[in-house]
N, C-alpha and C positions, 0 to 999 in steps of 0.2 A: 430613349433620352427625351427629356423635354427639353423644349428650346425656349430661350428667351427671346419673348415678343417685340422683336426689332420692324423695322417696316415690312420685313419678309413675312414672318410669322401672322404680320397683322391681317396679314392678304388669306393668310386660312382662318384667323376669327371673323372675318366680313364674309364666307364664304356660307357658314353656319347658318342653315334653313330655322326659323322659329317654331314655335309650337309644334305641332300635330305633325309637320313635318320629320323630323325626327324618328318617326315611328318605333318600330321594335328594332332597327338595325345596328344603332351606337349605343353606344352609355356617354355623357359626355359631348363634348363640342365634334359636331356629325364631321365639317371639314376637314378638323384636323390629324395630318396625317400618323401613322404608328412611328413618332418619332423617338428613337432612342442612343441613335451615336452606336459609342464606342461601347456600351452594355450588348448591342447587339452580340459580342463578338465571344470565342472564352475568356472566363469560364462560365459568361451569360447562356450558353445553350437551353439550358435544364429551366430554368425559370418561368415559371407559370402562373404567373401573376394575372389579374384579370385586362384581360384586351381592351381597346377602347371601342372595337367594333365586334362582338362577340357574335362564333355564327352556332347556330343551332348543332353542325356537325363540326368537330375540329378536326378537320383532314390535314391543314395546315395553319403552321405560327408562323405569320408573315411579319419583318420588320423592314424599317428604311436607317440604314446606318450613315454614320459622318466618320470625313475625314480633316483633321485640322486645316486652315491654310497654307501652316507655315510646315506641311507635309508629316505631321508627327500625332499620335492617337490620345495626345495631352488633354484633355477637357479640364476645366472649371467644375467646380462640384457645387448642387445646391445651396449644402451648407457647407460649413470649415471642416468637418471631417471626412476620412474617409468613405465612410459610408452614403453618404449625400450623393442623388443622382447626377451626371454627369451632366453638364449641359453647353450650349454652345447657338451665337446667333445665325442660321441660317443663310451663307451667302455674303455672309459679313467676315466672320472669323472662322468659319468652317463649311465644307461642300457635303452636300447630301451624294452620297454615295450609291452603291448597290441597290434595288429590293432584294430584301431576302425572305427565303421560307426555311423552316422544317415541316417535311412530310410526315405524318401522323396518320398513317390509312391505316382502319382496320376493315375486316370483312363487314362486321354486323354495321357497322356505320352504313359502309357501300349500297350493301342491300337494300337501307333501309332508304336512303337518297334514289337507288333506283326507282324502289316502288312507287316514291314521289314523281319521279321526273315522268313516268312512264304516264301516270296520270293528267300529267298536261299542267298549265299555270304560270310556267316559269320562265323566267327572263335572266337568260345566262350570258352574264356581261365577261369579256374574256378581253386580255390584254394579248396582241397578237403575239406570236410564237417567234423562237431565239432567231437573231439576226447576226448579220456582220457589224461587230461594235466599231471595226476598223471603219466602216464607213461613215459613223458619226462627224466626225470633223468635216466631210464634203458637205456632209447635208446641213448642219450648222453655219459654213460658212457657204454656203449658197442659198436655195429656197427658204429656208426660214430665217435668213438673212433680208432677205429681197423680198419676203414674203407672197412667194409664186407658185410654193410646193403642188399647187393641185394643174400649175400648167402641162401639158399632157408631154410638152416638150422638152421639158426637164425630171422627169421622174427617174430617171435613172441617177440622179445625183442623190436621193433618199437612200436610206439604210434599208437594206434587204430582206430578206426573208434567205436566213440556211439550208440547206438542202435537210439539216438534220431538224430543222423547225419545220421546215413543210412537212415530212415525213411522222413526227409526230403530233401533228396538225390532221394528216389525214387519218393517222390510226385514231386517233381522239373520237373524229367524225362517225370515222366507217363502227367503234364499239359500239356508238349510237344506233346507226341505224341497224345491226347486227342485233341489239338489244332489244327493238322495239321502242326507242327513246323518240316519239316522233317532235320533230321539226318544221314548223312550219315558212314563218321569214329568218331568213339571215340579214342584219343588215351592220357595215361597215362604215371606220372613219375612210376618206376617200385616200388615203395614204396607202401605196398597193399592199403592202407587209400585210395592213389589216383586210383590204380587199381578197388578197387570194386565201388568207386562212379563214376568214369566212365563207368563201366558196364551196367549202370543203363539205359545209354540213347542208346543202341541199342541192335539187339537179334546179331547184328555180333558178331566176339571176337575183345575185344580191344586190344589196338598196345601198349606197353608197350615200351617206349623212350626215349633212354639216354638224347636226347634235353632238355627233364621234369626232370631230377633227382636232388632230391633237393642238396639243393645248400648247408645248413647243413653236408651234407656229403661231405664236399670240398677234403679231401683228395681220396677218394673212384672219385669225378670229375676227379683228377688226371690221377689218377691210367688207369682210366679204356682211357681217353684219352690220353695216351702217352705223358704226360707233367710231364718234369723232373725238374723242378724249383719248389721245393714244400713251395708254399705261399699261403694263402690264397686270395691275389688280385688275380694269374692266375686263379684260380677255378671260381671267382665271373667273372671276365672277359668272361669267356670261356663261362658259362653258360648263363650270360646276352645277347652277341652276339646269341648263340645255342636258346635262345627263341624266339628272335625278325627273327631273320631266319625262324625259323618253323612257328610262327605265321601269317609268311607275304604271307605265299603261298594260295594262294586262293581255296577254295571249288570247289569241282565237282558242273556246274553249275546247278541252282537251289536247292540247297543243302546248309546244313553246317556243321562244325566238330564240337567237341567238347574235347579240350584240358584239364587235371585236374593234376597241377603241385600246387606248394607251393608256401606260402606266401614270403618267400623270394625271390626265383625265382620270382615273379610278380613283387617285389618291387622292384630290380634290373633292370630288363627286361624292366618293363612299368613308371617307378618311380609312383607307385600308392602302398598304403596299402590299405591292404581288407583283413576283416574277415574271419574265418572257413567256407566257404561252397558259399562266393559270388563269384561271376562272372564278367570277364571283355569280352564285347559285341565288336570285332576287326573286321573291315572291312579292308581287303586289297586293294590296291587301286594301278590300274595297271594302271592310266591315269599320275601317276607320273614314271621317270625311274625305274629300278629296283635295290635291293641293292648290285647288282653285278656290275652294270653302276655305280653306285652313290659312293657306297664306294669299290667294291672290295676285297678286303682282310685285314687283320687286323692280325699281331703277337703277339701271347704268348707263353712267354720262347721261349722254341724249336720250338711251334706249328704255323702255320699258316693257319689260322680261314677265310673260303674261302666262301661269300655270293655266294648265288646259284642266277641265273637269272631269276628264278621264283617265289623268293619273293620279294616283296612290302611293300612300308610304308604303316602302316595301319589307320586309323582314330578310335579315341576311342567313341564309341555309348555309349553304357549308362556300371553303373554294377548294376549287378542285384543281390540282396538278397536272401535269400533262401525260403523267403516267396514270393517275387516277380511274379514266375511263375503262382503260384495258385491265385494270385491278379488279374494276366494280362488275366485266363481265365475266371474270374468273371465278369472282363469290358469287356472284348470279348463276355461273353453271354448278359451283361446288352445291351449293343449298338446293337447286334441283334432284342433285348425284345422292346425298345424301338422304334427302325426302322421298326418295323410290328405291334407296336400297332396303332390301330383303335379307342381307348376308347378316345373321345374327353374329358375326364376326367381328364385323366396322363398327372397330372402335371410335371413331370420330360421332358417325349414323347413332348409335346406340350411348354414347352422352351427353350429346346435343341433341336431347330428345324433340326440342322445338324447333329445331331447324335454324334458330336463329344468327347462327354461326360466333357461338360463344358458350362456354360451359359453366353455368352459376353451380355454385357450391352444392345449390338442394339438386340441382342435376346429376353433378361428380356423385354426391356422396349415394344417391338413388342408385345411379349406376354402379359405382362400385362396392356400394354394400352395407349396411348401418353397420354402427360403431367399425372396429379395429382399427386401420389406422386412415380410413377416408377422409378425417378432417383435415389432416397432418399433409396427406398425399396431396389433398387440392393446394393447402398453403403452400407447399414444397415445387409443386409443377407453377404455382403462380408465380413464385420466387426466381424459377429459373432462367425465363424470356424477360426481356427488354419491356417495360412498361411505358407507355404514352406516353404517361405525365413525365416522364425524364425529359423530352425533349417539347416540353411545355405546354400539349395537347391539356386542356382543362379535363380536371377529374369534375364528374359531375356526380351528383348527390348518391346516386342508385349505387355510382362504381365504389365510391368511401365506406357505404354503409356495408355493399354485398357487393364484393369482388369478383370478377367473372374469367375464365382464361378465352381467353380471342382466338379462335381460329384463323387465322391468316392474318398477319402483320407485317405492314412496308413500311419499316423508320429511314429518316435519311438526309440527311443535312444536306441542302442546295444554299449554301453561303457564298461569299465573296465580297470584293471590292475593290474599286476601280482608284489606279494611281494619278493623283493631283497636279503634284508638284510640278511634275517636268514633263507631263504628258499634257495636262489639261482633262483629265479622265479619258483619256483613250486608251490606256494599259488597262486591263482586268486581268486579277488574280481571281480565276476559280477556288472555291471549294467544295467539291462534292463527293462524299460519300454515304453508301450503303448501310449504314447499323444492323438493321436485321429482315429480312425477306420470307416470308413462309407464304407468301401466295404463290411461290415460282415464276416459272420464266417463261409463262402465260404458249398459245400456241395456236394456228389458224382454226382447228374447229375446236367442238365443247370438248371432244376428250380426250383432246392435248392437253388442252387446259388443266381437267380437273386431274391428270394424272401427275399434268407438273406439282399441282397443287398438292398432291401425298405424295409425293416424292420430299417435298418442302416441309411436308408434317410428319416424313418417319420418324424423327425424334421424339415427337408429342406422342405419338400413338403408341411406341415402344417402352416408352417411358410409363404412361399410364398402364401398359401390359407390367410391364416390369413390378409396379407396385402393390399391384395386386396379390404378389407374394409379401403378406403380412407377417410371417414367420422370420421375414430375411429383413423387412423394410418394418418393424413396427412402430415409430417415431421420427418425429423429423431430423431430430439430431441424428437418430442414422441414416435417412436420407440424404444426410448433410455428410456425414462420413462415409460412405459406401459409395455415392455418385456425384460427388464434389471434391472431394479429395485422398481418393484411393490412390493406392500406391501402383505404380504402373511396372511393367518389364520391358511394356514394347521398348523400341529401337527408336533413336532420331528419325532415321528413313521413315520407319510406320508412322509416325507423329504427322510426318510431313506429311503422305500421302495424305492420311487423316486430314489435315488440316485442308489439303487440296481439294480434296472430295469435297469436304466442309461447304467452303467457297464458291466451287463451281455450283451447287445445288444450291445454296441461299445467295448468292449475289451477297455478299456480306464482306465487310473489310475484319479480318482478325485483328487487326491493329492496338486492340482496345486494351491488352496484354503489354503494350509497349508505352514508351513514353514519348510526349509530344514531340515530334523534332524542333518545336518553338511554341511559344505565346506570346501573347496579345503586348506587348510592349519592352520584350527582350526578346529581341531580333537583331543577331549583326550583319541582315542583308539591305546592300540596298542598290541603288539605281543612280548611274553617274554620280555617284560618290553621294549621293544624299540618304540616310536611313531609310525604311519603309514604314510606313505606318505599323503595318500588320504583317504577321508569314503572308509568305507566295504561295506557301504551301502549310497546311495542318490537316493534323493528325489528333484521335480523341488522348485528353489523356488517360494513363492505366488508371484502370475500375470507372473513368466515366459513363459510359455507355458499355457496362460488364455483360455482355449474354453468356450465359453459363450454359448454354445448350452443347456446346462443344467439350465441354469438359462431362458431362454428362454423357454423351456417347462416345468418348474415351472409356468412363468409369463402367459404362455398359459392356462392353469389353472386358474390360479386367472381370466383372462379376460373370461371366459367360453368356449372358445374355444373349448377346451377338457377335458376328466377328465382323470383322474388315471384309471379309468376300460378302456378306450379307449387307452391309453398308451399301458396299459399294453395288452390287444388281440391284439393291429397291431403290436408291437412289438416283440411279442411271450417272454414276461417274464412271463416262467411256474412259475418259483421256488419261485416266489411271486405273483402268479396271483390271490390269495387268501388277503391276505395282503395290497395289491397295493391298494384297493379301498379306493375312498374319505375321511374323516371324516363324508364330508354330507352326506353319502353313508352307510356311518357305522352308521350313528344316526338313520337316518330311519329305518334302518334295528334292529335296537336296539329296538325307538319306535314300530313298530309292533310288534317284539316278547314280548314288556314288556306289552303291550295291550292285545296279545292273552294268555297270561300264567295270567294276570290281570284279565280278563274273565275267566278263566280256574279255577283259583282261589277262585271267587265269589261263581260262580257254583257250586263249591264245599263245599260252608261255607253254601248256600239254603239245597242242598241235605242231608247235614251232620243234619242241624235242623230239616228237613220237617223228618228225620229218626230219633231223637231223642224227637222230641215232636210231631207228628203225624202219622208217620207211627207205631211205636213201642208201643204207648199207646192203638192202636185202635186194633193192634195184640195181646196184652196181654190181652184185657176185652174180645176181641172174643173167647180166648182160654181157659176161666175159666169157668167151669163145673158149673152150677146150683144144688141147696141145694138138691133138690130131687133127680136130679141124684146120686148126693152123698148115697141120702139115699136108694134109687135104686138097687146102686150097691151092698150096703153094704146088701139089703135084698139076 
């Protein structure tokens, strides 16, 4: 959403570095943040328009959404039609809401951001990891009230760090060091949330720094900077400069830091929103002047705000999620696994001939064979998986012209929004789901990992085998009828299982088949009798996020392909590995037991007679005493 430049907004055009500053990181006004409202929401997901801070990787599409004040998702529109952006003044008529992301991780991305980071240079500014939002209202109405937050005697009245944000706080760290990814300083705002999640990435001590203090605490920015005009632009001013400063200075070579400040700070600083716990990837970049040459010094109030000659504009590489790191060491082991296998079998190995963890066209078709139906098969396999750009990752020029299939793919909506009206934004509505998983469910050494990781691609690989019968598949339109829409016999039960397996191996919501249980402004939930803005709860709607890989080995099935027992051992579904098997499978198995307990039966109906009219008749005449003995006895 764009917003109308009320006094709020104005405080992010005055935030805007000049010239040279600027560098490669924005397109557009640097301050201002990804603001977009109620676009952010459905059926905005999909929209890939160009960002105002564009990074080199798009791991993720981060936005900052609004909520009206009078609690309802009503906006203003640019112009008098429908189609006109949505807009709204900032804190005037409407609350900035949530940051949100879609995750957009592919392997070859990963890889290729490893290879970088591994090489040193980078300045990795990270917004600290998920907290207790319930504690928002102590800390608002105490230390950043008072503005006292850094007194040591009061810190427990700040918003905390989650057990489940530390947790992926340290795995974030330890994929680093595990990686090779070295670290040299960490240094934090002195708010502990961002203290202890920078901890995490070195055994040094971290550097606790006024430059990081959140920006929340504006009066306390003041204070502690000798700035006597007390407004909230000089705080936002002072701090947005004090990032992009510290930001621009470059790593001990071969090395990189690791910055963890707030999400305001960021949005300020970088004009980008980001989640609890992601990362913004800054390369400084000393082949441009520096922002001493370039801009010099800059006045606030009294202060005057002096760039040091050793930072630089930076260029924005990717951000990374908080899952991203333990992604990036999965395709770092998978492109090892691959690169040293030998099995002329591995089918992954053997069509990613480059290792690069993706299949171009001239590779598929190399592999599986000039002309027949190689062209067909690569468009059909491309068709099948969930594409980036659905959920607004930028197609860039290489992928439009020559289309590539991705080996391992994490799509995944991290949305939400926090309720206004009668909370004051202390209710958050989550919404998070999974769309499609093919890097697995990662694992403590490399060949956990890369085995989760083909367990996550039997589909890819099966499918590619599968195709290879040109006699059975030679077109994509029979592609398209043979493993898209054959006709099935399984059972509901098998579907189900099926569908169980499915899930448990991709971490994937099947949902996408169903219809939304709401949208974005026909909702009849609400909170003390007020409406909601938005669901508490969504869902994609049907064919938004379509992955066709489950119908696919469905249809794999029906053609014999494979069965349900085969599914289910390569794919390591325990929890239904009993379950899982065929119909066919279960009837023979049926038939034999009904046959041996049938026999078992009979046997028993002979034995029962041969004891009731031959054996017991021939025992009772043998055991009756003769007349004399009788009389025998009786002498």
């Amino acid at each position: 959403m764009n917003s109308n430049y009320s006094k709020s907004a104005k405080i992010l055009a005055c935030l805007c570095l000049p010239g040279a500053a600027l560098g490669a990181i924005c397109s557009g006004d640097n301050a201002s943040s990804n603001w977009y409202g109620a676009v952010a929401y459905p059926p905005y997901f999909t929209r890939n328009a160009p960002e105002k801070c564009p990074q080199k990787y798009g791991l993720a599409r981060c936005e900052l959404s609004a909520v009206m004040k009078d609690g309802s998702s009503t906006f203003a529109r640019s112009d008098d039609n429908a189609g006109g952006e949505e807009v709204c003044t900032p804190n005037v008529d409407c609350f900035p809401t949530k940051h949100n992301c879609n995750d957009t991780l592919v392997c070859s991305d990963l890889v290729n951001l490893k290879d970088e980071l591994a090489n040193g240079g980078y300045n990795i500014v990270c917004r600290h990891e998920k907290t207790y939002w319930q504690q928002q209202t102590g800390e608002v109405k105490n230390c950043l009230l008072n503005a006292n937050c850094m007194d040591p005697q009061i810190k427990d009245t700040q918003r905390q760090l989650q057990p489940m944000g530390w947790n992926d706080a340290d795995a974030f760290a330890t994929a680093f060091q595990e990686m090779g990814i070295p670290v040299d300083k960490t240094f934090s705002s002195p708010f502990t949330r961002c203290a202890q999640h920078a901890d995490l990435f070195s055994d040094e001590s971290n550097n606790k720094r006024l430059e990081l203090l959140y920006l929340g605490s504006w009066r306390e920015v003041l204070a502690v900077n000798n700035i006597t005009a007390i407004s909230v632009e000089n705080a936002f001013k002072w701090q947005a400069y004090n990032l992009r400063n510290f930001a621009g200075k470059k790593p001990m070579a071969g090395t990189n830091n690791v910055m963890v400040t707030h999400g305001f700070n960021m949005m300020r600083g970088f004009g980008t929103a980001v989640d609890e716990g992601y990362c913004m990837v800054l390369k400084p970049d000393d082949t441009q002047p520096s922002l001493a040459e370039s801009i010099g010094n800059l006045t606030v109030a009294n202060r005057v705000f002096q760039f040091d000659s050793d930072s630089f504009p930076v260029d924005a590489i990717a951000r990374m999620s908080p899952q991203s790191a333990l992604h990036m060491q999965t395709c770092d082991d998978v492109r090892v696994d691959l690169s040293g296998s030998q099995d002329k079998t591995d089918v992954l190995a053997l069509y990613d001939s480059n290792h690069d963890m993706k299949i171009t066209r001239d590779e598929f078709i190399s592999a599986h064979g000039e002309g027949g139906n190689s062209a067909d098969a690569f468009d059909f396999i491309h068709s099948v998986f969930i594409q980036a750009d659905t959920l607004g990752k930028p197609s860039d020029d290489d992928e439009a012209s020559a289309p590539s299939i991705e080996l391992g793919r994490f799509f995944r909506l991290n949305w939400g929004w926090l309720e206004y009206l009668t909370s004051g934004g202390n209710i958050f509505y989550p919404w998070r789901v999974v769309l499609e998983n093919t890097m697995g469910s990662g694992g403590l050494t490399s060949s956990e990992r890369v085995a989760a990781f083909r367990k996550a691609n039997f589909v890819l690989t099966n499918l590619i085998v599968a195709l290879t019968d040109q006699d059975k598949y030679p077109s994509k339109s029979e592609m398209e009828k043979k493993l898209i829409s054959c006709e099935s016999n399984d059972d509901s039960k098998s579907q189900e299982h099926l569908t169980s397996c499915f899930e448990e191996v991709f971490h994937t919501s099947t949902t996408s088949s169903k219809e939304s249980t709401a949208t974005s402004g026909d909702t009849a939930e609400s909170i003390f009798g007020y409406p909601l803005a938005y669901p508490s709860k969504w869902e994609p709607e049907n064919g938004i996020y379509d992955s066709r890989s489950l119908e696919v080995v469905r249809c794999l099935v029906v053609q014999g392909s494979l069965t349900h027992s085969e599914i289910s051992h390569a794919m390591g579904c325990n929890s239904a590995l009993l379950s899982i098997s065929s119909k066919e499978e279960v009837d023979q198995t049926a038939k034999i037991l009904a046959w041996v307990f049938g026999a078992l039966f009979v046997c028993s109906l002979v034995a029962l007679a041969y004891t009731l009219f031959g054996y017991l008749p021939k025992k009772l005449k043998s055991s009756k005493p003769e007349k004399n003995e009788f009389e025998d006895n009786e002498a």
